[in-house]
C-alpha positions as CSV (number, residue, x, y, z in Angstrom):
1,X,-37.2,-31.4,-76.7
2,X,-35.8,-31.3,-73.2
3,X,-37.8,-29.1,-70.9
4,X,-34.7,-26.8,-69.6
5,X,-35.4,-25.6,-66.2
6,X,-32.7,-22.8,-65.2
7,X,-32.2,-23.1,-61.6
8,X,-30.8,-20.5,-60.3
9,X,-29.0,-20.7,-56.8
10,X,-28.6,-17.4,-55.0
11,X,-25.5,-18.8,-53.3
12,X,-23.5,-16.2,-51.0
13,X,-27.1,-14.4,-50.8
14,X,-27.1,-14.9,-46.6
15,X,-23.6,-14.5,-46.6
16,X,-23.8,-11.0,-45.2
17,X,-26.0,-11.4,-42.9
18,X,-24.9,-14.2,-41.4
19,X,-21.2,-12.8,-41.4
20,X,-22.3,-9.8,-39.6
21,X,-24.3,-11.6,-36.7
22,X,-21.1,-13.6,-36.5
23,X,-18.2,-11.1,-36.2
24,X,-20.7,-9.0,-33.7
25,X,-21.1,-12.4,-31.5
26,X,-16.8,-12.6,-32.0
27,X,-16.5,-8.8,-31.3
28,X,-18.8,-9.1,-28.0
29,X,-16.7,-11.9,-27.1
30,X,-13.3,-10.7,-27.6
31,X,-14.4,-7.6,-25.9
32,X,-15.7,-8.8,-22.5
33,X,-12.3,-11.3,-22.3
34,X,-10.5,-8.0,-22.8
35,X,-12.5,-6.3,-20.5
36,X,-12.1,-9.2,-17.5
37,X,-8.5,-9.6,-18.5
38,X,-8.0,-5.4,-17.5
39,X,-10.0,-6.7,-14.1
40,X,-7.6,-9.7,-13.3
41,X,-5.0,-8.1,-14.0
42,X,-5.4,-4.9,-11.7
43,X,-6.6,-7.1,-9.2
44,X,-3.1,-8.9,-8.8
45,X,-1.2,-5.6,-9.3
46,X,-3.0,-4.2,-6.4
47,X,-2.4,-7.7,-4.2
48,X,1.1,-7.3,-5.5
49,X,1.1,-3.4,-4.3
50,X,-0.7,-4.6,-1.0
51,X,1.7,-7.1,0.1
52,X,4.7,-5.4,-0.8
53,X,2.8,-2.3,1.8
54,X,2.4,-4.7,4.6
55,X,6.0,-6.3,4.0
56,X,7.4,-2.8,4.3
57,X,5.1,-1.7,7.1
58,X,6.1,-4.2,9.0
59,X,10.1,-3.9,8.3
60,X,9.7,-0.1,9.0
61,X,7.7,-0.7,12.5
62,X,9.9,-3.7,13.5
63,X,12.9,-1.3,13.1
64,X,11.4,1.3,14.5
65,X,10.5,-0.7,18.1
66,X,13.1,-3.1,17.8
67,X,16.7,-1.0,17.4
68,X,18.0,2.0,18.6
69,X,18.8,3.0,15.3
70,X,21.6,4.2,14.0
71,X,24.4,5.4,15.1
72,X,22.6,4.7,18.4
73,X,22.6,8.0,19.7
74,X,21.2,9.8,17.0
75,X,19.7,13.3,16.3
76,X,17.4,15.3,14.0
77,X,21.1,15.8,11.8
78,X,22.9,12.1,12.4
79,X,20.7,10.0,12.1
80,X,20.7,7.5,9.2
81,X,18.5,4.9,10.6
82,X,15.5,5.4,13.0
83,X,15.0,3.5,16.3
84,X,13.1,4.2,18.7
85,X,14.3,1.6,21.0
86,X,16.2,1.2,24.7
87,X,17.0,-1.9,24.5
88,X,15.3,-3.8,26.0
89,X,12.7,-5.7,24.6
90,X,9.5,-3.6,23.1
91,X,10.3,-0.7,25.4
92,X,11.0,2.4,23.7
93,X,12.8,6.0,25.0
94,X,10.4,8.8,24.8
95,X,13.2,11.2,24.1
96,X,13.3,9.4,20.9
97,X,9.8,10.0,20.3
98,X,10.2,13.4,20.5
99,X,12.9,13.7,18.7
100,X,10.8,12.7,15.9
101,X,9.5,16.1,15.4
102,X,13.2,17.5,14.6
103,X,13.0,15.3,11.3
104,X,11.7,16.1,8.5
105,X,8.7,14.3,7.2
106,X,10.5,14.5,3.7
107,X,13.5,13.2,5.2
108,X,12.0,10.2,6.6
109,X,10.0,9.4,3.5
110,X,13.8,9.4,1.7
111,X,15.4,6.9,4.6
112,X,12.9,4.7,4.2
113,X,12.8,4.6,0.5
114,X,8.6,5.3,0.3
115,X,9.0,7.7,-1.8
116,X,5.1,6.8,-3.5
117,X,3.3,6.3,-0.1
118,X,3.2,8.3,3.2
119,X,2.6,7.3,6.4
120,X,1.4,8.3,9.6
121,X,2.4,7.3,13.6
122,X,0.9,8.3,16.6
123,X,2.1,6.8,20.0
124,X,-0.2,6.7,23.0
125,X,0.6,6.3,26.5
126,X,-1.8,4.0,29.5
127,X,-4.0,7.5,29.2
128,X,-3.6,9.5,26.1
129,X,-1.8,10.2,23.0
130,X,1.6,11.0,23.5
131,X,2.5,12.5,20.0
132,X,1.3,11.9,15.9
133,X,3.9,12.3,13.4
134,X,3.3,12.4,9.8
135,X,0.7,13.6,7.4
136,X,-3.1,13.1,7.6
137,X,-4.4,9.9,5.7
138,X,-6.0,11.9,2.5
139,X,-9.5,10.7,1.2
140,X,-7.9,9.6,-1.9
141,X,-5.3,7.0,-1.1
142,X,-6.0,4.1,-3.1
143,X,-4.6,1.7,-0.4
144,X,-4.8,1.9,3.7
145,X,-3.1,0.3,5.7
146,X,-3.1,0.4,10.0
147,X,-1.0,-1.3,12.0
148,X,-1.3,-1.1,15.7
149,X,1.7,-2.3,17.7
150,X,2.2,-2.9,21.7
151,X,4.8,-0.8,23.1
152,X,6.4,-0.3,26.5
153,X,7.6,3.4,27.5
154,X,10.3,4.3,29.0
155,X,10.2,7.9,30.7
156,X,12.8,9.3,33.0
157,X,12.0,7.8,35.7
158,X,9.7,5.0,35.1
159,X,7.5,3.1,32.4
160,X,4.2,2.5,31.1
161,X,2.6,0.0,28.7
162,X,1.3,2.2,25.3
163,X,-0.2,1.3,21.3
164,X,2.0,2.8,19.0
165,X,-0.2,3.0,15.5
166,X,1.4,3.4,11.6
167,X,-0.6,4.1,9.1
168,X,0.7,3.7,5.8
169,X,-0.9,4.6,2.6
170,X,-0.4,4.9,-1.4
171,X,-0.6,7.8,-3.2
């Protein structure tokens, strides 16, 4: 007679195990790429956010030193674009300066279509500040961003070198 040996193969028997350790390996995996692809991609939203800030700054300070605005002569109720400017190169009126407190902060934010930032300027003279216009930076702002510019002012009846300072900030 044959000697019948009954081999029995537990086949699938580490198939649990194994499986488990294997989809918690895959779930760690696809978990941190998830959690580095949120990181990436906030990162270049806020480069995006940051150098769409410091193109704007830059356009709004530029205008702001640069023209006399518009219409040239304008007031707290004409105006439709703000320049602080004589004419002449980097040298700005300090009746216009002034007149910067006629205009609502609101009404500014509008003109310049920053409706989700805010923004302050503060001008200073050889000695001391001359005016600040705008709101306070608040602790929260996500992004900050100072720009200090060179000015020349022109008084009444002469002139004198000054900083003129925007910061701008998100909300």
């Amino acid at each position: 007679m044959m000697n019948k040996r009954t081999y029995t193969k537990k086949k699938g028997q580490l198939f649990t195990q194994d499986f488990i350790l294997s989809l918690l390996i895959f779930l760690m995996i696809v978990s941190l790429s998830i959690s580095i692809w949120d990181n990436i991609t906030e990162k270049t939203r806020n480069i995006d956010t940051v150098t769409y800030m410091q193109q704007k700054a830059f356009y709004i300070t530029d205008i702001l030193i640069k023209t006399k605005g518009y219409p040239e002569n304008w007031n707290s109720t004409t105006v439709e674009l703000i320049g602080l400017s004589t004419g002449k190169n980097h040298m700005i009126g300090i009746e216009k300066i002034n007149m910067l407190d006629n205009i609502s902060y609101d009404d500014i934010i509008e003109m310049w279509d920053i409706n989700s930032f805010g923004f302050n300027m503060t001008f200073w003279n050889s000695t001391e500040i001359i005016t600040s216009y705008g709101k306070i930076t608040p602790y929260n702002a996500t992004i900050v961003l100072p720009f200090t510019r060179i000015i020349n002012i022109a008084y009444e009846n002469y002139t004198d070198k000054g900083l003129f300072k925007f910061i701008f900030w998100k909300n």
